[in-house]
KEDOBA-126758 format. One record per residue (C-alpha): x, y, z. Coordinates in steps of 0.1 Angstrom, whole numbers, plus 5000, padded with zeros to 4 digits. Layout:
N
XYZ ...
END
This chain:
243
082354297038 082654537010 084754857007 083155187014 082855456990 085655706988 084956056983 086456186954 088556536967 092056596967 093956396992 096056617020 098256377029 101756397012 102256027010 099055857011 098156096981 101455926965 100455616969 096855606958 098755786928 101155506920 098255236927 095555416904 098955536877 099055116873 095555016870 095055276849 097855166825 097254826828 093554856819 094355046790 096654766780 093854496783 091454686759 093554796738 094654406732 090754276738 088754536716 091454556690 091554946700 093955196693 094755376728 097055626739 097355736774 099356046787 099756076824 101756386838 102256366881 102356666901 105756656897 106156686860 107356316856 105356156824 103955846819 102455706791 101055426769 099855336733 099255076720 099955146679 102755436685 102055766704 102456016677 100655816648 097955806675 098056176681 098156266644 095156086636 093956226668 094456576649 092756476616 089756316633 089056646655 089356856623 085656856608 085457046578 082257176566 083057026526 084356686521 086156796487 088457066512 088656756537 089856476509 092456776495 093756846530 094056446537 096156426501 098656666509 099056566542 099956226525 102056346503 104056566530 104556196548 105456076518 108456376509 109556326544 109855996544 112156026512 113756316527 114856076555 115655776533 118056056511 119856206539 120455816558 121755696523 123756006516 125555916549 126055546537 128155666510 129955926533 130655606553 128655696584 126455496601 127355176582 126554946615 122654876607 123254746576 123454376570 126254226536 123954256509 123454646518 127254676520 128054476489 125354716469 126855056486 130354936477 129154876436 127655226441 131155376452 132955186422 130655266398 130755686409 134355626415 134755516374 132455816363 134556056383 137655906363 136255916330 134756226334 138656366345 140156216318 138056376290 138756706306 142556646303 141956526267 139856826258 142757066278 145456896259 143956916227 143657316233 146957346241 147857136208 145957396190 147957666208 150857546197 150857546163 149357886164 152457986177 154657796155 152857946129 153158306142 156958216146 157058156111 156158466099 157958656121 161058466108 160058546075 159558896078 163058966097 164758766067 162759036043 163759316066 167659186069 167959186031 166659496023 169059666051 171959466036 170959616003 170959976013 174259936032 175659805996 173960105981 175760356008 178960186003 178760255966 178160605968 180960675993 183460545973 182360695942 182761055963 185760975977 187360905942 186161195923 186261465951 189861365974 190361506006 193961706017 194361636049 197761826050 199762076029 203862076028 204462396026 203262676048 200762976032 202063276024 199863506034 200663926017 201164156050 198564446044 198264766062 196364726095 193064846101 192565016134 189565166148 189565336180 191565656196 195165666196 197165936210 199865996181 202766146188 204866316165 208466226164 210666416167 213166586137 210366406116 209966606085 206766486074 203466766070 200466696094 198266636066 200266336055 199666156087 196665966072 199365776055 200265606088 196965376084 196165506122 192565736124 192665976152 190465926179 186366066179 185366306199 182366226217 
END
């Protein structure tokens, strides 16, 4: 007796419409599976339930299968345009590829991520540290050299400058001992022809001469003094002005 037909609408039933889901979600797969391996066909199956929960299947990698997906959906009008877009996108495969092989060997030599690799890869990544490791130290070492070659130079600038100056004070010491000899010369020559009295023995005499004075002074007459007015200028004194 064979099954009936089923009509094809949206089952109401919570669970049975899980289970036909689950029963169909396998078939589905497994038929996929069984072509993919019989045809020689590249498949790719997506499933998404009503709950979000994915499924999926291919058979030659999901997103190889979904770029040439993109590139076989894209129909351009000229073939030269379509063989131009194909090359770059080649070459952009090709950068990142290298891109990825750089960055996983750059952290080979910062020592991460050393467990893939087998003792020949190990052996090779050690000679590469040893052989930047010697470069490093050769490339120092000629710095040094060069740095202590200009500080060589330096020096006998310096000693040279030193030199010079040494030189120069020597010219400048003898040409102030000459002119102190010179000073010393003259100063005794003076001192000889031109001597100095620091003290005399005897006291000056000095001659007492009549006094000068100007300003008023009352002068009084003495008395019994038989000398005439007029002669009082005689007295060296000058009667006082009248102002």
């Amino acid at each position: 007796m064979g099954r009936g037909r089923v009509e094809l609408k949206r089952i109401e039933n919570k669970i049975n419409r899980q289970v036909t889901f689950s029963k169909r979600r396998n078939g589905l797969l497994k038929k996929a599976y069984e072509l993919s391996v019989l045809c020689d066909a590249e498949i790719a199956l997506i499933i998404f339930s009503n709950r979000g929960k994915l499924y999926e299947f291919s058979s030659s990698g999901m997103t190889k299968t979904l770029e040439r997906y993109q590139r076989c959906c894209f129909i351009p009008h000229d073939n030269t345009h379509e063989r131009e877009t194909q090359s770059w996108y080649q070459e952009v495969v090709k950068l990142n590829a290298k891109y990825e092989a750089l960055q996983r060997t750059q952290r080979h030599l910062l020592g991460e991520d050393l467990g893939p690799l087998n003792m020949k890869e190990l052996h090779n990544l050690e000679k590469q540290l040893e052989g930047a490791l010697a470069r490093a130290r050769q490339r120092k070492t000629q710095i040094m050299m060069e740095q202590m070659d200009d500080l060589r130079k330096k020096e006998r600038q310096l000693g040279d400058l030193n030199k010079q100056l040494i030189i120069k004070l020597e010219a400048e010491g003898q040409n102030l001992e000459t002119i102190q000899g010179l000073w010393g010369c003259c100063g005794a020559a003076a001192t000889e022809n031109f001597p100095l009295h620091l003290s005399q023995t005897q006291p000056m005499e000095c001659d007492l001469q009549p006094v000068l004075q100007i300003g008023y002074h009352h002068y009084v007459e003495a008395e019994g003094s038989s000398a005439p007015k007029d002669m009082a200028g005689e007295t060296n004194f000058i009667h006082g002005w009248v102002i």
